[in-house]
C-alpha positions, 0 to 999 in steps of 0.5 A: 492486521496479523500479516506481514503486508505486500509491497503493491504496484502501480497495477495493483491499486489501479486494478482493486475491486471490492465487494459489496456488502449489505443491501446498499450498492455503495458500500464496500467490504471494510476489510478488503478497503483496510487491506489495501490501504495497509498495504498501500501505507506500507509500500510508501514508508518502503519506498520513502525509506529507501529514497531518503537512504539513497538521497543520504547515501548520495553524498558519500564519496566511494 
C-alpha cells in the first residue's frame, strides 16, 4: 500500500460498501476490502498506542 492510511470512525466501517466484481454477486472489489482493513489495522495500533501511553502516563506524578 503506497498511502499513508486514514484513521477510520465508528461510521466509517458501519457504513462500507464495495463493489462487486465479476459475474458472481458475492464477490467484492480485493482492493477496496484490503483498503479498509489496512486502515482499520492502522486505526487500532493508533488507538492502542495511544491508551498504553496514557495508562503509563497514569502513574506519573504532576
Amino acid at each position: 500500500m503506497s498511502r499513508t492510511p486514514k484513521l477510520l470512525t465508528p461510521k466509517d466501517v458501519h457504513d462500507a460498501t464495495f463493489n462487486i466484481r465479476g459475474f458472481r454477486r458475492d464477490a467484492y472489489d480485493a482492493d477496496q476490502v484490503d483498503e479498509l482493513l489496512d486502515n482499520a489495522e492502522h486505526t487500532i495500533r493508533v488507538l492502542a498506542h495511544t491508551a498504553h501511553n496514557t495508562w503509563r502516563n497514569d502513574g506519573r506524578s504532576e
